[in-house]
C-alpha positions as CSV (number, residue, x, y, z in Angstrom):
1,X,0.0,0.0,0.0
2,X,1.3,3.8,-0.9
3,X,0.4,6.7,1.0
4,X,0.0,9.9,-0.4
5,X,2.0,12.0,1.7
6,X,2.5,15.1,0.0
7,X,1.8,18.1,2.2
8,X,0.2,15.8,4.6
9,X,1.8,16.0,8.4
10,X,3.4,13.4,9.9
11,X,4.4,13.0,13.7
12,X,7.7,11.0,14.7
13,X,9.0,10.6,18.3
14,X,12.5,9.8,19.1
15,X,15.9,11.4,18.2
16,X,18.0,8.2,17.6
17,X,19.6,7.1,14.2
18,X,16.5,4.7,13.6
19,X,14.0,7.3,14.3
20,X,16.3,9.8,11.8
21,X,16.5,7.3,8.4
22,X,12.5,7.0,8.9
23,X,12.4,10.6,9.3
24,X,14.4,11.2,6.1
25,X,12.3,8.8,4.0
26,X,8.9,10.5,5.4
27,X,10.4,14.2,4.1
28,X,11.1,12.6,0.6
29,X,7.6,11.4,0.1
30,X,7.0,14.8,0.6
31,X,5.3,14.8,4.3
32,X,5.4,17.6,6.5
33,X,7.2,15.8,9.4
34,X,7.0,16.6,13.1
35,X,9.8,15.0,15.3
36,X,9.0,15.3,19.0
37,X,12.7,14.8,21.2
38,X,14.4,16.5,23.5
39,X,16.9,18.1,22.1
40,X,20.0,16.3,24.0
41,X,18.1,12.9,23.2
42,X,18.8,13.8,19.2
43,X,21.7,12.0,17.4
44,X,23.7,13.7,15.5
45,X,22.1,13.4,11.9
46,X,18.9,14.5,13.4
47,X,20.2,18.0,15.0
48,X,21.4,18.8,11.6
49,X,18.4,18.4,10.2
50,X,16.9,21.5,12.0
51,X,16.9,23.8,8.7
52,X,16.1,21.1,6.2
53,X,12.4,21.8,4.9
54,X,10.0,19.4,5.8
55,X,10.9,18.8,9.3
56,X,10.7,20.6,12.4
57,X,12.0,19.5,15.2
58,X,10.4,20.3,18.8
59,X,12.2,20.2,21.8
60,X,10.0,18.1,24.0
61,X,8.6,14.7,24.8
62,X,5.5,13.9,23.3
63,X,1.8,14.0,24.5
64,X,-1.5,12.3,22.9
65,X,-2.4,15.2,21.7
66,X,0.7,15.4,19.3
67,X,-1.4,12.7,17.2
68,X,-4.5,15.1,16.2
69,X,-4.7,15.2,13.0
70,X,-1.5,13.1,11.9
71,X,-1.4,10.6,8.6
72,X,0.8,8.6,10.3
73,X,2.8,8.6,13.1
74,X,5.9,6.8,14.1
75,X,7.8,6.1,17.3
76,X,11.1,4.9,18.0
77,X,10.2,3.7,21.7
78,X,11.9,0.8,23.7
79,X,10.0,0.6,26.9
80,X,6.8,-1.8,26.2
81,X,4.7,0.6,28.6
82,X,5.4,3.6,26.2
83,X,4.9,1.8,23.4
84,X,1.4,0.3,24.2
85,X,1.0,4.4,25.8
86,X,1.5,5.4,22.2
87,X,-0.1,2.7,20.5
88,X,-3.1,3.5,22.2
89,X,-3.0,7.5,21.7
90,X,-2.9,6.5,18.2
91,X,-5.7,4.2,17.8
92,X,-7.9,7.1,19.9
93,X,-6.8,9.6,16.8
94,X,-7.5,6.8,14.1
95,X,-3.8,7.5,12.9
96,X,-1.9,4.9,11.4
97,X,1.5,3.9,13.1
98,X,4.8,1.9,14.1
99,X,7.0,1.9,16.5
100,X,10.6,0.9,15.0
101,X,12.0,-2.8,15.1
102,X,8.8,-3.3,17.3
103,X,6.7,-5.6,14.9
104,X,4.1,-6.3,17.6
105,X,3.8,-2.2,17.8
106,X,2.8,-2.1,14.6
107,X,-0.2,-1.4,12.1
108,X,2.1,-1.1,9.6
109,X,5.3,-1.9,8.1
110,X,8.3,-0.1,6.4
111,X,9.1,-2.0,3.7
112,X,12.7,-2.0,2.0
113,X,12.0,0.0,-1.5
114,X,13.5,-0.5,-5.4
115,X,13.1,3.2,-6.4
116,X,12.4,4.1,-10.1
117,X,10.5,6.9,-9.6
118,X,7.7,7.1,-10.3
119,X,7.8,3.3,-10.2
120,X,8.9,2.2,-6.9
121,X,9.3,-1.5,-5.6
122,X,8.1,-2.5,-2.1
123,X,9.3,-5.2,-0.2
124,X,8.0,-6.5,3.0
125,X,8.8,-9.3,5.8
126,X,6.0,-8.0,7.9
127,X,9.1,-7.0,10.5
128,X,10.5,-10.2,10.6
129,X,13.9,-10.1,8.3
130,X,14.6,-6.9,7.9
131,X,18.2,-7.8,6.7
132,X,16.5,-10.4,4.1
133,X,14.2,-7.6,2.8
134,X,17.1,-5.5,2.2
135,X,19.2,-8.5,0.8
136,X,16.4,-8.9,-1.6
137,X,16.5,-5.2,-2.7
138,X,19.9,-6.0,-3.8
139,X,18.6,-8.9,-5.9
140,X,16.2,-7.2,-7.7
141,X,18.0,-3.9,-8.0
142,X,20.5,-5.6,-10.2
143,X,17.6,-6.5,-12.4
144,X,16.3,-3.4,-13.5
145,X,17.9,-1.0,-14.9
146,X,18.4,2.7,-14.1
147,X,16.7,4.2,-17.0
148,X,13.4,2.7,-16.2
149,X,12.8,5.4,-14.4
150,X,12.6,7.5,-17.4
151,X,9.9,5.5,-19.0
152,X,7.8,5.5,-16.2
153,X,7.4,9.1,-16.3
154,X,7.2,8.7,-20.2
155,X,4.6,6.6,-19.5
156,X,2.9,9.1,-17.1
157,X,3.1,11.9,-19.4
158,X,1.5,10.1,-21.9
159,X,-1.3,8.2,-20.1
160,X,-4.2,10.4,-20.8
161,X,-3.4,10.8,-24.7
162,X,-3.4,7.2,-24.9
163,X,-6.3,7.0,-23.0
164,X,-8.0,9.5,-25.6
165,X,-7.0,7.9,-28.3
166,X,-6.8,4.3,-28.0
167,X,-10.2,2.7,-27.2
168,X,-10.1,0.1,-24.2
169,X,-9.2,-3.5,-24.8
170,X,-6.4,-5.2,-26.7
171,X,-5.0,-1.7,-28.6
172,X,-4.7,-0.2,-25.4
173,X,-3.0,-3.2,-23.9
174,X,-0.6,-3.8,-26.6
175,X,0.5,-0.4,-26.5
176,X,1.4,-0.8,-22.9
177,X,2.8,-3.6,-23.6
178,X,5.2,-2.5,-26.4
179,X,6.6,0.3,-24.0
180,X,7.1,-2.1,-21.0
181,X,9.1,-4.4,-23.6
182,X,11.0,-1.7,-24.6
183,X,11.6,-0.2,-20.6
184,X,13.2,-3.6,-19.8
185,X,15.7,-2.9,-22.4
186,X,19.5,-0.9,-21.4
187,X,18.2,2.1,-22.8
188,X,16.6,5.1,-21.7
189,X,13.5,6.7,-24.2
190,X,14.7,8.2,-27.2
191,X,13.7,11.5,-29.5
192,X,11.7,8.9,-31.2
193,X,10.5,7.2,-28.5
194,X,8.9,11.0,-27.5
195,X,6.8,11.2,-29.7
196,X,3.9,9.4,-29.0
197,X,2.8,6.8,-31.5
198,X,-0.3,4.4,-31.1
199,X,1.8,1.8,-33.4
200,X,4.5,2.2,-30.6
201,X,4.0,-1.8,-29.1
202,X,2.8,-3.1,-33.0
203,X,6.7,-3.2,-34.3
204,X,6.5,-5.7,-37.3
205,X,9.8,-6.6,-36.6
206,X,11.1,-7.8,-33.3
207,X,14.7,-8.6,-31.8
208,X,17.2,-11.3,-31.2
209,X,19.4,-10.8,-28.4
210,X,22.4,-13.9,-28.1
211,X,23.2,-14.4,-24.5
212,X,26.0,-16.2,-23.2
213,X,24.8,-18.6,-20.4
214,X,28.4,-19.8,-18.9
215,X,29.6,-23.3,-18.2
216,X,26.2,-23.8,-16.5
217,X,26.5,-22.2,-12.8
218,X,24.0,-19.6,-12.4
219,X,26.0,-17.6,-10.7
220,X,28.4,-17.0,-13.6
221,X,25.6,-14.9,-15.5
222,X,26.2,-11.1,-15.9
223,X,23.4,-8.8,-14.8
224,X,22.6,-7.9,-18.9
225,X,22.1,-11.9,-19.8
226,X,19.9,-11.8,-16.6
227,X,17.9,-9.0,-17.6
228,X,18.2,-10.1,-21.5
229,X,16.2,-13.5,-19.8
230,X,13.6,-11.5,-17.5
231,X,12.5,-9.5,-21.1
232,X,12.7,-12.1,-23.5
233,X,9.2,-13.7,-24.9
234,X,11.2,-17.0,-26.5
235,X,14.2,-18.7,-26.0
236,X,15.7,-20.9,-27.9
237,X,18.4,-22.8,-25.8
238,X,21.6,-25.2,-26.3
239,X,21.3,-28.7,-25.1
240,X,24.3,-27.3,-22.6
241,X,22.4,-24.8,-20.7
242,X,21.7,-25.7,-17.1
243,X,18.2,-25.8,-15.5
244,X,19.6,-23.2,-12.7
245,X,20.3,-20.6,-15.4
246,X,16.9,-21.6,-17.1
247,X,15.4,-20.7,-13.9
248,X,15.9,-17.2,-14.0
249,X,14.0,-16.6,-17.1
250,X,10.7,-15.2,-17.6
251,X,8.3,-17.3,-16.2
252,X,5.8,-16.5,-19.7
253,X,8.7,-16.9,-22.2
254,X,8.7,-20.1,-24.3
255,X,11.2,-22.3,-23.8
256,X,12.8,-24.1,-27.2
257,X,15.4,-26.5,-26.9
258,X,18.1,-26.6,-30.2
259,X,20.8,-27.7,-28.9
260,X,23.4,-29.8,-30.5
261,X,25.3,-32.3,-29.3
262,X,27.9,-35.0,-30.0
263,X,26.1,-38.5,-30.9
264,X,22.8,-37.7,-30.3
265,X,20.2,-36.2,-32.5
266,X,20.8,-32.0,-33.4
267,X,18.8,-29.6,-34.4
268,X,20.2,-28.2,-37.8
269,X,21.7,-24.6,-37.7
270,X,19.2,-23.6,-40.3
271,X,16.1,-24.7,-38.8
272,X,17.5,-22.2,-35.6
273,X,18.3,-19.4,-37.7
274,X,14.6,-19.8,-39.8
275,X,13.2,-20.1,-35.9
276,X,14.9,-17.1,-34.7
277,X,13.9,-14.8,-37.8
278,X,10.1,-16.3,-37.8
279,X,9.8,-15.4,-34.6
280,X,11.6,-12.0,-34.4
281,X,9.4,-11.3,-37.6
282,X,5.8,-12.0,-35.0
283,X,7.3,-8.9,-33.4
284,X,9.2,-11.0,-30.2
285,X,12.3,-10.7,-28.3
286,X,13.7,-14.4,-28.7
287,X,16.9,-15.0,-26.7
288,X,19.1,-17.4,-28.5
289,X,20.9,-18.5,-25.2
290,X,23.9,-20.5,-25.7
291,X,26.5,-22.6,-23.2
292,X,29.9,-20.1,-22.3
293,X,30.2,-17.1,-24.6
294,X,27.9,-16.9,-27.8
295,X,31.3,-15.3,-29.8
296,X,33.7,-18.5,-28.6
297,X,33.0,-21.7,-31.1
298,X,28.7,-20.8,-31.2
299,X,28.2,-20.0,-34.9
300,X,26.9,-16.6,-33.7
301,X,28.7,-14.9,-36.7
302,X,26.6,-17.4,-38.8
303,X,23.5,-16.1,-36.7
304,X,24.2,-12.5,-37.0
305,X,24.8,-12.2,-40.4
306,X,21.4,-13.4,-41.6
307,X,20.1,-11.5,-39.2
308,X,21.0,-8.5,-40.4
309,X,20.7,-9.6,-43.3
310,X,17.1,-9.4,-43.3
311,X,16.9,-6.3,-41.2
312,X,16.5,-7.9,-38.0
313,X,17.9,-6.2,-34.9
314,X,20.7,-8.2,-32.8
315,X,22.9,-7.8,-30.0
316,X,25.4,-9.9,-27.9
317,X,25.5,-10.5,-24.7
318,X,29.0,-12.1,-23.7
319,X,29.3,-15.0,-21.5
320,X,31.8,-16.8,-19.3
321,X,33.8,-19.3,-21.7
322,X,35.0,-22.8,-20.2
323,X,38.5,-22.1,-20.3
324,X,38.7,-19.2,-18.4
325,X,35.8,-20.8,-15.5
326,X,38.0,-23.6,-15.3
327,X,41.0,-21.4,-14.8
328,X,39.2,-19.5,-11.8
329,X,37.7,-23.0,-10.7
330,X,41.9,-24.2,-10.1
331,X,43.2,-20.5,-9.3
332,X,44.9,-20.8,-12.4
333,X,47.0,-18.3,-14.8
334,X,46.4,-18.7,-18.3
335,X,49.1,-16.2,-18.9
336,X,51.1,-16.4,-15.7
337,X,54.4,-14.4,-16.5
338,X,56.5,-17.2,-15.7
339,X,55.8,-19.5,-17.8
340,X,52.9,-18.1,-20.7
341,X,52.6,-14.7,-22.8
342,X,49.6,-16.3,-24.9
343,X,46.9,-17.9,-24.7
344,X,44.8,-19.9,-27.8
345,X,40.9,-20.9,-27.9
346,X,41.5,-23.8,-30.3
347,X,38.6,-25.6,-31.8
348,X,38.5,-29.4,-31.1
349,X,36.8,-30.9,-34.1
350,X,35.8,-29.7,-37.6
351,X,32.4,-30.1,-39.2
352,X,33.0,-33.5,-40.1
353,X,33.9,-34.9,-36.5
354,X,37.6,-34.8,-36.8
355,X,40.7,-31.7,-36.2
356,X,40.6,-29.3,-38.6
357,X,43.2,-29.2,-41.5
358,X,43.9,-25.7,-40.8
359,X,45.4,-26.1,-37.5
360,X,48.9,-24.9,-37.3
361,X,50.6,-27.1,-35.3
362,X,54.0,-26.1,-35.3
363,X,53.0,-22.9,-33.7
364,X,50.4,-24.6,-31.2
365,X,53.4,-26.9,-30.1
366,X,54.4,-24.0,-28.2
367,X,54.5,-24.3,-24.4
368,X,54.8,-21.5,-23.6
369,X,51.5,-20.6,-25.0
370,X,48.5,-22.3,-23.1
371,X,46.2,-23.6,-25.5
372,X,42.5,-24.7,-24.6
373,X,40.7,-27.2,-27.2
374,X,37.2,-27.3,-27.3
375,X,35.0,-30.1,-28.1
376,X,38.2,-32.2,-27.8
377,X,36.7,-35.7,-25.8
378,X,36.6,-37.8,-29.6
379,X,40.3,-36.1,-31.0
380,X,42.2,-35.7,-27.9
381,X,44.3,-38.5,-28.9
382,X,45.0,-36.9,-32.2
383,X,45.6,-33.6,-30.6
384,X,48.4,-35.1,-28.7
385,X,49.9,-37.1,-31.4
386,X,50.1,-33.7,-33.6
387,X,51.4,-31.5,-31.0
388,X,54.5,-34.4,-30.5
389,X,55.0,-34.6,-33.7
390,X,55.1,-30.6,-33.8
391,X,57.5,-31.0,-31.0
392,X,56.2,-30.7,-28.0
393,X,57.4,-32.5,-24.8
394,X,55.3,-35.3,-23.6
395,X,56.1,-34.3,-20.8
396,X,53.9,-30.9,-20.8
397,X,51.5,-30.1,-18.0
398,X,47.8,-31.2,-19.4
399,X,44.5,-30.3,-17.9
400,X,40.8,-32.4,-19.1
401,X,37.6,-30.8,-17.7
402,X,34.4,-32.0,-18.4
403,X,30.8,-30.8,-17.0
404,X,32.7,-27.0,-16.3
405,X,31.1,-25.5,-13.3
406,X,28.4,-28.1,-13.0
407,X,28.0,-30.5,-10.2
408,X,28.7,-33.2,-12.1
409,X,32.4,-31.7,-13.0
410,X,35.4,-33.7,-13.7
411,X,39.0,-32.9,-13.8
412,X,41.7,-34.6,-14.6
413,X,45.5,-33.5,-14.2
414,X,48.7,-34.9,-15.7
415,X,51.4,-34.4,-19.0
416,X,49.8,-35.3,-22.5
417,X,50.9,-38.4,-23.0
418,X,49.0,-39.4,-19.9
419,X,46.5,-37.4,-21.1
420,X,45.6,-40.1,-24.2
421,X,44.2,-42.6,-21.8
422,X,42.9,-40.6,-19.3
423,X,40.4,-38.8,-21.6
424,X,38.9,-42.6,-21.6
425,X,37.2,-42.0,-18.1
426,X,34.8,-39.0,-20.0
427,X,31.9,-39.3,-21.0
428,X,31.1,-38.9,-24.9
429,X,28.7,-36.5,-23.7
430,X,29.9,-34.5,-21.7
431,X,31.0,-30.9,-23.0
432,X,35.1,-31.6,-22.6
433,X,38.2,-29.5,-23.0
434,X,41.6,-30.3,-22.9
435,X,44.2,-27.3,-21.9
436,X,47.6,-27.6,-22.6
437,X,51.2,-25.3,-22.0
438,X,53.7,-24.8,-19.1
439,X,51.1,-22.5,-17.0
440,X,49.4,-25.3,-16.3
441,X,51.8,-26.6,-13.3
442,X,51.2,-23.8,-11.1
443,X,51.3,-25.1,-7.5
444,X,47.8,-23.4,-7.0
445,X,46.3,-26.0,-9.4
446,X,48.6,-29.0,-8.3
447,X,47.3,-28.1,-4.2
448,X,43.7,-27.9,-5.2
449,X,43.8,-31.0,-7.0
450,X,45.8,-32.6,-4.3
451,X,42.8,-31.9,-1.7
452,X,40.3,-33.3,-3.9
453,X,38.2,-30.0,-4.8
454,X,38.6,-30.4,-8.2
């Protein structure tokens, strides 16, 4: 519930730092507040506050008669026998009120706020949590962005001429609809955007946005792919994508999967870029979420270009790729000084299932670069032969990860030549890499592996 308390008046009691944040909040919402404390009973922030407009501070204890004619009133009040003294005053006046951190005090409740003024978030624990409120503030602060401040008001300017002049029903809601889509965006309301348009929300053409969903902890997500998942209307998903990040989606959005995966049945690339311009075209935000970074080994150049190609607007959110979770998993340098002043993102397999004919393996027989293969469980044997015969040691520090920053994770450390049977214990499956260079036998990595938390 939100008071109007413009103008209004407003009676708190107490002079301590609780009392003086309420106080604060109160003058904001534009209330004509009336502190009642003695003057040596008033903290600090509170006795500066004598010239600020909106408050007036009296130099006295309180008395029932304070109350008369009050919107609200609010106590900071230890002593029970006060309390219920001012609890009852209250009731006698019909004003609303709360004494501080004293749930059973109150009629109601401060709750912690999300302010986009004029759209403002309330959350409540009925006095409970007050720390859990405020820890879910946080949560939901990093979900909408600043600028939707700025189409609130748009919206609030423009209410009554889209009252006037869209009749009641499903033009009215659509048009609503298409500026909330658009408020959820990272963008605050354009010249365009000004002037008012009833074919605002009736776009022909809608939007892709690629989002990068991490090696599948939730946690990994940036606050743009989380708000990119909160606006979207469809996503189409890889087979990779974990349920937790899933989770955080819109609740409405349609969920597709297309992914593609080794062995098993895939969905062909075109029938995911005919998806995401068909939809796109109905006027939808489709998210085409894929596993780590859309731009590392995700055909999102292939994605893109038809896109644009046929006009359709797309942007990138980046992700967290394998290789460098894996390297924060072990506390390891991909380009520690000592020992690597490179690092490669190497593809694992070509499009027919084996290494690519391209690779250049003289140069990725370098140690001293640390190169990471993806998709590497079927050629890791032939990855190792060629970087021998490119002469490399077999002796070089090797790293296999499978299941990155899942619960089902597995990690394997050794040289390369161990490297060839080891990759047996993988699953076909599972989403492996296989790192390789002198940065990998970093003590960090050997001491975490020793413990057994990798």
């Amino acid at each position: 519930m939100f008071f109007d308390l413009a103008g209004k008046p407003v009676v708190a009691i107490g002079g301590g730092e609780p009392a003086t944040w309420k106080i604060e909040l109160l003058a904001a919402a534009g209330a004509d507040v009336r502190v009642f404390a003695p003057e040596k009973e008033r903290c600090a922030v509170l006795a500066a506050m004598a010239d600020t407009g909106g408050i007036a501070l009296i130099d006295r204890a309180w008395t029932p008669a304070d109350l008369t004619g009050a919107a609200l009133a609010v106590a900071e009040i230890e002593d029970d026998a006060d309390a219920e003294a001012f609890v009852a005053a209250a009731r006698a006046q019909g004003v609303p009120y709360n004494v501080i951190d004293r749930p059973e005090f109150c009629q109601f409740q401060f709750g912690a706020i999300v302010n986009r003024s004029p759209l403002v978030v309330g959350i409540s624990t009925a006095g409970a949590a007050p720390i859990l409120g405020q820890a879910v503030r946080r949560r939901i602060e990093t979900l909408l962005p600043a600028t939707l401040s700025q189409w609130a008001q748009l919206a609030q300017d423009v209410r009554s001429e889209v009252m006037a002049r869209l009749p009641a029903g499903s033009a009215r809601r659509a048009f609503w609809e298409g500026l909330a889509a658009r408020a959820l965006g990272d963008r605050g309301p354009s010249a365009a955007d000004l002037h008012i348009d009833t074919d605002l929300a009736a776009s022909a053409t809608g939007r892709v946005t690629l989002v990068g969903a991490g090696p599948g902890d939730a946690d990994l997500l940036t606050i743009k792919a989380v708000r990119a998942l909160q606006s979207a209307d469809v996503i189409l998903f890889d087979d990779l994508v974990s349920s937790e990040v899933l989770e955080l989606a819109r609740r409405e959005a349609k969920r597709m999967l297309v992914g593609k995966r080794a062995a098993r049945e895939s969905c062909k690339q075109d029938d995911i870029n005919a998806m995401m311009l068909s939809l796109a075209r109905q006027g939808k935000h489709v998210v085409r979420l894929k596993s780590g970074d859309p731009m590392i080994f995700g055909r999102a150049g292939e994605e893109i270009d038809m896109l644009e190609r046929h006009g359709v607007p797309v942007t990138v959110v980046p992700g967290v790729t394998a290789a460098l979770a894996l390297a924060s998993r072990l506390g390891v340098s991909l380009t520690h000084r000592d020992h690597a002043q490179s690092v490669r993102f190497v593809t694992g397999h070509s499009r027919k299932g084996v290494l690519p004919d391209s690779l250049n393996w003289a140069a990725l027989a370098d140690a001293a670069t640390t190169s990471v293969y993806y998709m590497s469980r079927r050629t890791l044997p032939a990855i190792v032969d060629q970087l021998a015969a490119g002469g490399m040691s077999l002796d070089t520090p090797a790293i296999i990860a499978g299941n990155v920053g899942r619960a089902d994770e597995q990690v394997w450390r050794g040289s390369i030549a161990e490297a060839v049977v080891a990759v047996e214990q993988f699953p076909l499956s599972a989403p492996t890499i296989f790192a390789v260079g002198d940065a990998l036998a970093q003590r960090g990595a050997m001491a975490l592996l020793a413990t057994g938390t990798a």
